[in-house]
GUVO-189223 format. One record per atom (N, C-alpha, C): residue number from 0; residue in three letters; atom name; x, y, z. Coordinates in pm, whole numbers, m for minus. Example, Ala and Ser with C-alpha at 12.3 -4.5 7.8 and 13.67 -1.06 7.14 Angstrom:
REM GUVO-189223
+-----+---------+-------+--------+--------+--------+
: num : residuo : atomo :     px :     py :     pz :
+-----+---------+-------+--------+--------+--------+
:   0 :     ALA :     N :   1319 :   m569 :    780 :
:   0 :     ALA :    CA :   1230 :   m450 :    780 :
:   0 :     ALA :     C :   1320 :   m330 :    780 :
:   1 :     SER :     N :   1285 :   m225 :    708 :
:   1 :     SER :    CA :   1367 :   m106 :    714 :
:   1 :     SER :     C :   1290 :      3 :    787 :
+-----+---------+-------+--------+--------+--------+
***
This chain:
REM GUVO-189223
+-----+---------+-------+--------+--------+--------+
: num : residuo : atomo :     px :     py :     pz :
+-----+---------+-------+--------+--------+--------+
:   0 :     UNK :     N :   3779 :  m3408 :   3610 :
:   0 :     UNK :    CA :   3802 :  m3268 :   3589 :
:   0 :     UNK :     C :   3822 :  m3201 :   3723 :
:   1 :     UNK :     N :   3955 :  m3103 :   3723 :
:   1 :     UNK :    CA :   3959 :  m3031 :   3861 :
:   1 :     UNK :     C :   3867 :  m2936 :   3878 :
:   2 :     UNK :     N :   3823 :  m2929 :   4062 :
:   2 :     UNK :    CA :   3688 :  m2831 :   4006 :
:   2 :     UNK :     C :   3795 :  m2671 :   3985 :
:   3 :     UNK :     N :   3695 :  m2540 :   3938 :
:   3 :     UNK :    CA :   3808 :  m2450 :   3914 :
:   3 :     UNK :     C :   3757 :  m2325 :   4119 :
:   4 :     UNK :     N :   3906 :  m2269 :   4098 :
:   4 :     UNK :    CA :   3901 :  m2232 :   4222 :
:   4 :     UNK :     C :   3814 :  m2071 :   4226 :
:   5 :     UNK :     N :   3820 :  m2022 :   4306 :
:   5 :     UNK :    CA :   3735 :  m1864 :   4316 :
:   5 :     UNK :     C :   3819 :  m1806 :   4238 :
:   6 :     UNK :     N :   3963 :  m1798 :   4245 :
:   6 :     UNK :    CA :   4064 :  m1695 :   4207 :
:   6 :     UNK :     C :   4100 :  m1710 :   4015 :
:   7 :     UNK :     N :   4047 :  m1813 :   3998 :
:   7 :     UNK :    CA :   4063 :  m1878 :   3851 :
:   7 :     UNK :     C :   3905 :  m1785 :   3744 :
:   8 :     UNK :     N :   3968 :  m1681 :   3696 :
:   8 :     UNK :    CA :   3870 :  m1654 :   3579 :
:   8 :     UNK :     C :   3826 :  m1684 :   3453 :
:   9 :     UNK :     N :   3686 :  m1706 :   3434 :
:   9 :     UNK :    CA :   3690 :  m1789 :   3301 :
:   9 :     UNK :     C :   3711 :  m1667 :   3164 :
:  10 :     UNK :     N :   3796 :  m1696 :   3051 :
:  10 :     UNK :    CA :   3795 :  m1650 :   2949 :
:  10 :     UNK :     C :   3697 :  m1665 :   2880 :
:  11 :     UNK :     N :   3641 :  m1540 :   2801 :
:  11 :     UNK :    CA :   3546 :  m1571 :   2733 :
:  11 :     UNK :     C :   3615 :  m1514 :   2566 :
:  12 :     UNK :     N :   3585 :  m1591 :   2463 :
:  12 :     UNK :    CA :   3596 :  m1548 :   2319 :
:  12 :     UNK :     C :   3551 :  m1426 :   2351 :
:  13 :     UNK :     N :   3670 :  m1342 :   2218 :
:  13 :     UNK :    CA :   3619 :  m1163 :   2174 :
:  13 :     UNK :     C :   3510 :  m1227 :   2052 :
:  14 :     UNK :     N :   3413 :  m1128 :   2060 :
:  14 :     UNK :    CA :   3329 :  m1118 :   1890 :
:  14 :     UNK :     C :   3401 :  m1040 :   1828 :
:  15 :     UNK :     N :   3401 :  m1089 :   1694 :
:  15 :     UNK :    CA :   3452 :  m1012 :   1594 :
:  15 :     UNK :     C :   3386 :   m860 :   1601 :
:  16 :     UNK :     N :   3424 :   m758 :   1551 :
:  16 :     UNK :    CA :   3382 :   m613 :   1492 :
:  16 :     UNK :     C :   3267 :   m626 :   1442 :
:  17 :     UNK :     N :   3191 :   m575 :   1404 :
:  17 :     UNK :    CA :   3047 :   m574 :   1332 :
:  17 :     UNK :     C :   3102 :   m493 :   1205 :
:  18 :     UNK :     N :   3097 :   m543 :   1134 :
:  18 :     UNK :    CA :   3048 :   m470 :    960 :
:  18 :     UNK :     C :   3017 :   m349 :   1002 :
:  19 :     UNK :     N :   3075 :   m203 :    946 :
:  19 :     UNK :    CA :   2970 :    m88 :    901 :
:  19 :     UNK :     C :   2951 :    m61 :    824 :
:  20 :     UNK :     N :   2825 :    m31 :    797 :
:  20 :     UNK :    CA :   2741 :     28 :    666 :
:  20 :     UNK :     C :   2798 :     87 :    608 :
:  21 :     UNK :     N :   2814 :     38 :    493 :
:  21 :     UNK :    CA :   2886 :    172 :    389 :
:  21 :     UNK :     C :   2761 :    272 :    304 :
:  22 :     UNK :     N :   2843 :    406 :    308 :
:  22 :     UNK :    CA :   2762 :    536 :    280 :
:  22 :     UNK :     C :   2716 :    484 :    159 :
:  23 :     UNK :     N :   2794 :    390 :     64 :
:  23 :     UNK :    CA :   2708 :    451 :    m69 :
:  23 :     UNK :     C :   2599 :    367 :    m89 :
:  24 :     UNK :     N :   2515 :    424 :   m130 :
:  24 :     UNK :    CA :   2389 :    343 :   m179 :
:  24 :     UNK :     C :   2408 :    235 :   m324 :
:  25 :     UNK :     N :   2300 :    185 :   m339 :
:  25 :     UNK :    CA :   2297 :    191 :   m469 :
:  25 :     UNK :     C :   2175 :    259 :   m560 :
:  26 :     UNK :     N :   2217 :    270 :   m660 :
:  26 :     UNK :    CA :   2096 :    351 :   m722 :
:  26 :     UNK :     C :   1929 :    285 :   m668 :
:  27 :     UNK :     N :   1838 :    373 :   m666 :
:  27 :     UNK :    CA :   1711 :    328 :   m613 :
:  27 :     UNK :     C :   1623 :    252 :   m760 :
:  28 :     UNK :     N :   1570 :    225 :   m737 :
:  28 :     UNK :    CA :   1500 :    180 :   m871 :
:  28 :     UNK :     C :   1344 :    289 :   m888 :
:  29 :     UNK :     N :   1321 :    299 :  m1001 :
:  29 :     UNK :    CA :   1170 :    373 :  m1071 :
:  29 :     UNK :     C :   1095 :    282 :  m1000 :
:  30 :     UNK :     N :    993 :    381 :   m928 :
:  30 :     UNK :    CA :    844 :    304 :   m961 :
:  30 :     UNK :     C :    727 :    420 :   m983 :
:  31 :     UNK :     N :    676 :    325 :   m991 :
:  31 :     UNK :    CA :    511 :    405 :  m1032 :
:  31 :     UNK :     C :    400 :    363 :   m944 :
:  32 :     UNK :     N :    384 :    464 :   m831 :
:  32 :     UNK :    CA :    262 :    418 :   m746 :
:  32 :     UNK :     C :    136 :    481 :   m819 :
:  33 :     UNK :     N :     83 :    388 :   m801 :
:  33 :     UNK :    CA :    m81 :    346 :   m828 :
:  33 :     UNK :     C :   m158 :    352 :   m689 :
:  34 :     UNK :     N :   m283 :    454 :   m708 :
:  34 :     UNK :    CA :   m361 :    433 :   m550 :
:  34 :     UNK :     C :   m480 :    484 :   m631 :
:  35 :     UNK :     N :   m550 :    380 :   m570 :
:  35 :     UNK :    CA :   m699 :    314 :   m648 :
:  35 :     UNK :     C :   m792 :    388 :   m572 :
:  36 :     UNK :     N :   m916 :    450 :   m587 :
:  36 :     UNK :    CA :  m1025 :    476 :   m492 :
:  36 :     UNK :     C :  m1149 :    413 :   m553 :
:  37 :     UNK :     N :  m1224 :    351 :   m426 :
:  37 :     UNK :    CA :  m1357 :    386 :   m540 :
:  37 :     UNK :     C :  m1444 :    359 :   m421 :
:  38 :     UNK :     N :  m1622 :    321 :   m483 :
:  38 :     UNK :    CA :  m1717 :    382 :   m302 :
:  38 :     UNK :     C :  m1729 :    200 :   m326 :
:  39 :     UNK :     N :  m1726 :    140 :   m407 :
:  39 :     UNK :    CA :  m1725 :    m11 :   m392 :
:  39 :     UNK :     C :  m1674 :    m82 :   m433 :
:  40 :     UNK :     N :  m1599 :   m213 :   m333 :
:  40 :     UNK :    CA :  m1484 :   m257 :   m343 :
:  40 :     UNK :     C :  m1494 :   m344 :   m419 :
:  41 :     UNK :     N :  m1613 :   m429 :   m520 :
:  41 :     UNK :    CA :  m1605 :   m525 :   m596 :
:  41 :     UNK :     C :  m1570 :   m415 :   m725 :
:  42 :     UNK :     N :  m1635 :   m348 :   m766 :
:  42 :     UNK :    CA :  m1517 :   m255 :   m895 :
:  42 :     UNK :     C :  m1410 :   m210 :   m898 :
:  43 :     UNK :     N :  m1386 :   m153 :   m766 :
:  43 :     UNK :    CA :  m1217 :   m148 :   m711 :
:  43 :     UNK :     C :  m1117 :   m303 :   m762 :
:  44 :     UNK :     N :  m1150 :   m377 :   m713 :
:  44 :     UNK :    CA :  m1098 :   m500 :   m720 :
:  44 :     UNK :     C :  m1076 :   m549 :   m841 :
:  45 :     UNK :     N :  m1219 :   m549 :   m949 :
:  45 :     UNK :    CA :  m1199 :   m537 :  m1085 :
:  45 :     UNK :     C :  m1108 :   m463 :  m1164 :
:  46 :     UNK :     N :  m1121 :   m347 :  m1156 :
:  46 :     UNK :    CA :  m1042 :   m247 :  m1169 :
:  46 :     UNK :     C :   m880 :   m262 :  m1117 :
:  47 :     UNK :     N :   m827 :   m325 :  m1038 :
:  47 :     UNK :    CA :   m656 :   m321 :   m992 :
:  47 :     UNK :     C :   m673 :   m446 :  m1068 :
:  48 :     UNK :     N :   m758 :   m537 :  m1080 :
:  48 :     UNK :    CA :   m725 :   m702 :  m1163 :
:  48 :     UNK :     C :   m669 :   m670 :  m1317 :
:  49 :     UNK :     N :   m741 :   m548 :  m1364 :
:  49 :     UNK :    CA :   m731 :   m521 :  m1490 :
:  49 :     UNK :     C :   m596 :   m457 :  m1492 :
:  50 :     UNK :     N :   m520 :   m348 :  m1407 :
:  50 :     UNK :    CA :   m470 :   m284 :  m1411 :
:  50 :     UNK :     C :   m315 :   m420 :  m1402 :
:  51 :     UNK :     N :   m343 :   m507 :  m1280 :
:  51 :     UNK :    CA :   m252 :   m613 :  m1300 :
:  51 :     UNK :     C :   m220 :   m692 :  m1418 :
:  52 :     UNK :     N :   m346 :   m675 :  m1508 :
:  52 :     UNK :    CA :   m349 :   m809 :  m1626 :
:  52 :     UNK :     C :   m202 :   m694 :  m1651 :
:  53 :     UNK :     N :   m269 :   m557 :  m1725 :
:  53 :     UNK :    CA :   m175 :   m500 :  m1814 :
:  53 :     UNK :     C :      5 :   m507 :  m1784 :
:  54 :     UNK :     N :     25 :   m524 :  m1605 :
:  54 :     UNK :    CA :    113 :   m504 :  m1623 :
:  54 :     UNK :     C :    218 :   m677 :  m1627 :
:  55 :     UNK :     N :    204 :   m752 :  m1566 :
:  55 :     UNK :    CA :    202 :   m861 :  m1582 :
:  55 :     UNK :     C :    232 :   m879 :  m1773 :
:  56 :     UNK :     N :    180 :   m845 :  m1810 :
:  56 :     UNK :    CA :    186 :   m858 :  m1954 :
:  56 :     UNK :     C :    302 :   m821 :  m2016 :
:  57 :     UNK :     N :    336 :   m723 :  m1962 :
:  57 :     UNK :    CA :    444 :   m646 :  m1972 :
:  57 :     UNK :     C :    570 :   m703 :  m1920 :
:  58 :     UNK :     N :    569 :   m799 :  m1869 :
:  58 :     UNK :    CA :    634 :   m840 :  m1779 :
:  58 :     UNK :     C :    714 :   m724 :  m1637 :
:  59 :     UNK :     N :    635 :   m693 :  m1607 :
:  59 :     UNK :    CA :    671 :   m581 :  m1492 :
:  59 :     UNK :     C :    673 :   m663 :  m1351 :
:  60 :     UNK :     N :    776 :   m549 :  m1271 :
:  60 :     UNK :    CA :    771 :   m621 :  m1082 :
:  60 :     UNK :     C :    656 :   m549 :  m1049 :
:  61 :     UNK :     N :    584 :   m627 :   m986 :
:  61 :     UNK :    CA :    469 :   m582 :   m903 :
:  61 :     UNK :     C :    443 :   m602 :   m758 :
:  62 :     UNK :     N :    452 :   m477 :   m701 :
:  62 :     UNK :    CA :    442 :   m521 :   m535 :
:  62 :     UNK :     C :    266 :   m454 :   m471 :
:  63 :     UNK :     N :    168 :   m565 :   m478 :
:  63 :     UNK :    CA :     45 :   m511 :   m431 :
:  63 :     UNK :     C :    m10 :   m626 :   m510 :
:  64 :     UNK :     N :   m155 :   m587 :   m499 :
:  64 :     UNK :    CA :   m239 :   m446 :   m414 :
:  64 :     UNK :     C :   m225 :   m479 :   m283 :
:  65 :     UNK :     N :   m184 :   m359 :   m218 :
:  65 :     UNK :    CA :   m209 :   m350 :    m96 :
:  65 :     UNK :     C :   m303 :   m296 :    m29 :
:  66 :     UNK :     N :   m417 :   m332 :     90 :
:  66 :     UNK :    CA :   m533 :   m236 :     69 :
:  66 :     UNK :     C :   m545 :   m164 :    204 :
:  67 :     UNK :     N :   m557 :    m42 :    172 :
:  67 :     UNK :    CA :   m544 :     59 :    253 :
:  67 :     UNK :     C :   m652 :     87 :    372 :
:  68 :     UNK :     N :   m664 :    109 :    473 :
:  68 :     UNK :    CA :   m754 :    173 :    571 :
:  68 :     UNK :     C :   m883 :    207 :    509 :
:  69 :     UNK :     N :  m1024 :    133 :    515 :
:  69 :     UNK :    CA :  m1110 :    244 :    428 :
:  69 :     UNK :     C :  m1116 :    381 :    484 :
:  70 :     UNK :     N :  m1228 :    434 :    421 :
:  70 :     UNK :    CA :  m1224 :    608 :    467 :
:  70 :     UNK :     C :  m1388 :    574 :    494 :
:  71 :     UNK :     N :  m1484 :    618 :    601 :
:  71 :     UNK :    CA :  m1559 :    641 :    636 :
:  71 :     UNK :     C :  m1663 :    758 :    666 :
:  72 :     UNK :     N :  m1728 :    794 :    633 :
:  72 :     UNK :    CA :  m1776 :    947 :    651 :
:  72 :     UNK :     C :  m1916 :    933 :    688 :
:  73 :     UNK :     N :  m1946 :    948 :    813 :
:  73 :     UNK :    CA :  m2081 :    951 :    887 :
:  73 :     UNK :     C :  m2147 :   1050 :    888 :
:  74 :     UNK :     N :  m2319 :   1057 :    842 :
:  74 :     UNK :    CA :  m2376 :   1168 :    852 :
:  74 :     UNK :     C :  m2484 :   1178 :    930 :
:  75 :     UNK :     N :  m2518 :   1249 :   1031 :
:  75 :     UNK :    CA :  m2616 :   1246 :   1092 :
:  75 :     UNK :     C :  m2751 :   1326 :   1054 :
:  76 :     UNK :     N :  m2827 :   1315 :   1008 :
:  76 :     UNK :    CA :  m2909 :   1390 :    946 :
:  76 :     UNK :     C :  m3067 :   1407 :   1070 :
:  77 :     UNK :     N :  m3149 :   1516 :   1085 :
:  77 :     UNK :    CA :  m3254 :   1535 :   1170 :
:  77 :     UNK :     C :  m3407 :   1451 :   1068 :
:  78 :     UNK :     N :  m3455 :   1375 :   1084 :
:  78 :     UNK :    CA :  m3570 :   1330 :   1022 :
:  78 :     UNK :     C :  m3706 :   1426 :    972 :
:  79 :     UNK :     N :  m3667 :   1521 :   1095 :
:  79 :     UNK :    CA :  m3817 :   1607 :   1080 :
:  79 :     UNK :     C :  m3755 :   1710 :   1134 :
:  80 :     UNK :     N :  m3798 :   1874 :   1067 :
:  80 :     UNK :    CA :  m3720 :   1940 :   1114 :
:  80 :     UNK :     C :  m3820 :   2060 :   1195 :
:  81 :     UNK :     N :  m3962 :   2007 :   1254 :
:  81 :     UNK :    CA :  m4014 :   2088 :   1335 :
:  81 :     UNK :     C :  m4040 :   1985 :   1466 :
:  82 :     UNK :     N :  m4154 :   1945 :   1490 :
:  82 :     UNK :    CA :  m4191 :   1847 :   1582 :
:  82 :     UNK :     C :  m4102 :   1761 :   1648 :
:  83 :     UNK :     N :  m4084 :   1662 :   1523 :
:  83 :     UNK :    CA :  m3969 :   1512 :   1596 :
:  83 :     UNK :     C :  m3823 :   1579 :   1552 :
:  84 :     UNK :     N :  m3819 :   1675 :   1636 :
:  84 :     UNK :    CA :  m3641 :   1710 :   1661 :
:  84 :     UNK :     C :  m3535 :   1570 :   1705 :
:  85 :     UNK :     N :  m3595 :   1466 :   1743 :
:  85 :     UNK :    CA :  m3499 :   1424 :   1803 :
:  85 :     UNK :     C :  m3474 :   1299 :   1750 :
:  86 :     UNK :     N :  m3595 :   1308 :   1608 :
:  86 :     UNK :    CA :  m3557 :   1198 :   1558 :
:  86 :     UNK :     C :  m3444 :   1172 :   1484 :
:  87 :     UNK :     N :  m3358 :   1095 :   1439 :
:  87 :     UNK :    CA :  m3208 :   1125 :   1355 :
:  87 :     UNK :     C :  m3243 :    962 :   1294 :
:  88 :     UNK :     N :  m3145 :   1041 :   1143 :
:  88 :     UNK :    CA :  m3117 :    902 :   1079 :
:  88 :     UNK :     C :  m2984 :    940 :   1036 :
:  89 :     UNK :     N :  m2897 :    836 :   1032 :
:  89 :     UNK :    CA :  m2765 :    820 :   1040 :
:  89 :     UNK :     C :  m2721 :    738 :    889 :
:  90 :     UNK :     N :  m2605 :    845 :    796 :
:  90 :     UNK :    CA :  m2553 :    737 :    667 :
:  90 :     UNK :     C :  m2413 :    777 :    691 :
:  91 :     UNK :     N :  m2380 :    650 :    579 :
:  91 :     UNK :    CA :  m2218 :    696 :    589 :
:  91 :     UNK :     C :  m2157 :    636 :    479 :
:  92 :     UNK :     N :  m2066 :    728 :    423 :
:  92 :     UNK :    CA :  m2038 :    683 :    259 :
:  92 :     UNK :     C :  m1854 :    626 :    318 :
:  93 :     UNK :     N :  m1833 :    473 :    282 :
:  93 :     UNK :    CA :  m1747 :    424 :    248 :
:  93 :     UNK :     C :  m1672 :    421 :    127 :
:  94 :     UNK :     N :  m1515 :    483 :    143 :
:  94 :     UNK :    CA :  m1433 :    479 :     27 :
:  94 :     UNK :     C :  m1278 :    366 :     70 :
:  95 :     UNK :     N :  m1321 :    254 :    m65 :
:  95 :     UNK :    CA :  m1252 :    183 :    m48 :
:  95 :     UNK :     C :  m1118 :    201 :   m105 :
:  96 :     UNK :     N :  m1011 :    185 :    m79 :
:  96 :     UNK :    CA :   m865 :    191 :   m144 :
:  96 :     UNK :     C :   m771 :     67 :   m145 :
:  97 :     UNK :     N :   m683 :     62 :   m267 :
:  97 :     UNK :    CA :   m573 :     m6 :   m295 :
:  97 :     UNK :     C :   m450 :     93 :   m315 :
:  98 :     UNK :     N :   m367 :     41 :   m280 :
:  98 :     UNK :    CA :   m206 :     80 :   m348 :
:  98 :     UNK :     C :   m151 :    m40 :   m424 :
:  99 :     UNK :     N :    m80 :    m22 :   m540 :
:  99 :     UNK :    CA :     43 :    m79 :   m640 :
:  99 :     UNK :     C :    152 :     m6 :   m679 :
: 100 :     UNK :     N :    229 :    m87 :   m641 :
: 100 :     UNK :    CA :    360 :    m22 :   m717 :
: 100 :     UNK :     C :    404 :   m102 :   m807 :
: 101 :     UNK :     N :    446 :    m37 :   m931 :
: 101 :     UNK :    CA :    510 :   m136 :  m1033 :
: 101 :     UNK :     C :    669 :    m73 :  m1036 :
: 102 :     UNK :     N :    730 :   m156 :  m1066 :
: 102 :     UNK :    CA :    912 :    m82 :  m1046 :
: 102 :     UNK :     C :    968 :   m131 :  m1193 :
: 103 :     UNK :     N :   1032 :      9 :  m1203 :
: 103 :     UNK :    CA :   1101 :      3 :  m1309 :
: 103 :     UNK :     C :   1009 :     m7 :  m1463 :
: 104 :     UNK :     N :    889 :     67 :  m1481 :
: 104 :     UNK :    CA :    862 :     70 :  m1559 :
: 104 :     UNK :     C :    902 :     53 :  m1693 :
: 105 :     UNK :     N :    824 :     50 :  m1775 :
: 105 :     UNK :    CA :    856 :     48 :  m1919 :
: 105 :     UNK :     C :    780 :    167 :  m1971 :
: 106 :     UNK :     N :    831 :    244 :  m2108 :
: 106 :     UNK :    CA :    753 :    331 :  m2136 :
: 106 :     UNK :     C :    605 :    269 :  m2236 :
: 107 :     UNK :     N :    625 :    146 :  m2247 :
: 107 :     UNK :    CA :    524 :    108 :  m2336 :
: 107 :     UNK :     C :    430 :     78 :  m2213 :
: 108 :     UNK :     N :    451 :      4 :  m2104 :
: 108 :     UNK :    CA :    328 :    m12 :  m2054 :
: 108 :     UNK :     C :    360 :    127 :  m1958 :
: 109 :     UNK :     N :    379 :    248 :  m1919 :
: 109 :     UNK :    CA :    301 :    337 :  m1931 :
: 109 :     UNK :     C :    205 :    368 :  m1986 :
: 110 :     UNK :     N :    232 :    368 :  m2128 :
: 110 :     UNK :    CA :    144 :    385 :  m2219 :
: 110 :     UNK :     C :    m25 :    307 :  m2228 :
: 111 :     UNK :     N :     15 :    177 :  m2203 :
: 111 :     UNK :    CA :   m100 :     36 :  m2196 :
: 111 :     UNK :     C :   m165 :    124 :  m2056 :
: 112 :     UNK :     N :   m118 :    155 :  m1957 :
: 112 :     UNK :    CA :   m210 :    254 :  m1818 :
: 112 :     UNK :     C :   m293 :    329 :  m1871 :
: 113 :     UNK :     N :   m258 :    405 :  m1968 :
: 113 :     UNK :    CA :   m287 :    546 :  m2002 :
: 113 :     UNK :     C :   m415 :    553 :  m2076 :
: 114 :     UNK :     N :   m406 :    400 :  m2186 :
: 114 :     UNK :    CA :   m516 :    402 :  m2232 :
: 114 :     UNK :     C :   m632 :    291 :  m2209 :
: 115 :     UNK :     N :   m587 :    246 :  m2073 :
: 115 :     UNK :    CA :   m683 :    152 :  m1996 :
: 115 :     UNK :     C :   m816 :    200 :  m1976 :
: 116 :     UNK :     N :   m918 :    174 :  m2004 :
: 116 :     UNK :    CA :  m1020 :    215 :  m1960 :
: 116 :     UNK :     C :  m1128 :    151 :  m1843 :
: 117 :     UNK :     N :  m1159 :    210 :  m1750 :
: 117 :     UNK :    CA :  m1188 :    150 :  m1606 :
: 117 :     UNK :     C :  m1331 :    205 :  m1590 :
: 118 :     UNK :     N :  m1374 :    127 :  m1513 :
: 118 :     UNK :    CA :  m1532 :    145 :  m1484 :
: 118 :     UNK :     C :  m1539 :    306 :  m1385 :
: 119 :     UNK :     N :  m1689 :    378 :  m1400 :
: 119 :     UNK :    CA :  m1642 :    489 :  m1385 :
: 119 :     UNK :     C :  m1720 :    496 :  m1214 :
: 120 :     UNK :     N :  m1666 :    555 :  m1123 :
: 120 :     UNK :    CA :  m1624 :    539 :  m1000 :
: 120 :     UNK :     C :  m1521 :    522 :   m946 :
: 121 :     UNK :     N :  m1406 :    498 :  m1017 :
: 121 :     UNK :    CA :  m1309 :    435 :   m960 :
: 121 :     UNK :     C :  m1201 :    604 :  m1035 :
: 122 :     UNK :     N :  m1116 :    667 :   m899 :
: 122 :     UNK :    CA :   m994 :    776 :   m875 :
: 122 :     UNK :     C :   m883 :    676 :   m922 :
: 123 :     UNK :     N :   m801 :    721 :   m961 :
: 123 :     UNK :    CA :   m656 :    656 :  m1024 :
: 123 :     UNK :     C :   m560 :    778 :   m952 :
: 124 :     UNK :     N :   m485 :    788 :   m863 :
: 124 :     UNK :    CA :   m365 :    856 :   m886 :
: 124 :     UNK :     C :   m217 :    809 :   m902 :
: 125 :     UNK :     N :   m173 :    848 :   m957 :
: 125 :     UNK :    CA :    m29 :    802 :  m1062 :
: 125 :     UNK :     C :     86 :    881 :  m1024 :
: 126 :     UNK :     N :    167 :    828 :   m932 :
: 126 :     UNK :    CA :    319 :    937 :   m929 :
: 126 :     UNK :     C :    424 :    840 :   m965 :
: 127 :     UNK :     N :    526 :    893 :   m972 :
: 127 :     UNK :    CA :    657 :    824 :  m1029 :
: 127 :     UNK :     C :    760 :    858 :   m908 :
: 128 :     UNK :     N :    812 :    773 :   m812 :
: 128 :     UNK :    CA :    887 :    774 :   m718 :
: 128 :     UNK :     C :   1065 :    761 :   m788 :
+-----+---------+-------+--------+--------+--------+
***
């Protein structure tokens, strides 16, 4: 092979164009977020298992549980409120959370949600995206 000289430039291949995005979408699909609360996470857990049986049953898409950040709330409280000022005792109430989304509902298992009955501690909120 000749070697190549200073004055000799190497060609390099063009890349093709890149694809652009086209504006239209397609339609989004229904879902129904589900966000679970409760102060303990073994009824929480029970509670989205049940909520899964129903939908599963249904044959529904299910994306979760996903589990959220707990929520923490620290209280500092004074032990004695003349003398031992300086004594303190410290609580703090943990709230555990899940999210589910089910897509594309059905109106029947709406319905199977509606009349689920769940151990009591446990917040349900329900929107339709």
């Amino acid at each position: 092979m000749p070697a190549k000289s200073t004055t000799e430039k190497e060609i390099k291949p063009k890349r093709a164009p890149r694809a652009k995005k086209s504006a239209t979408k397609e339609p989004s699909a229904m879902k129904l977020r589900i966000r679970i609360r409760a102060y303990e996470h073994k009824i929480l857990d029970a509670s989205v298992k049940q909520i899964l049986d129903v939908a599963f049953r249904f044959d529904a898409t299910v994306e979760g549980p996903i589990p959220l950040p707990t929520e923490i709330k620290k209280y500092t409280v004074n032990r004695s409120s003349f003398v031992y000022k300086n004594s303190r005792e410290q609580f703090e109430m943990r709230v555990h959370k899940r999210l589910v989304d089910i897509i594309n509902p059905t109106p029947k298992l709406i319905e199977a949600l509606t009349n689920l009955s769940l151990p009591s501690g446990v917040t349900i909120d329900v929107k339709m995206l």
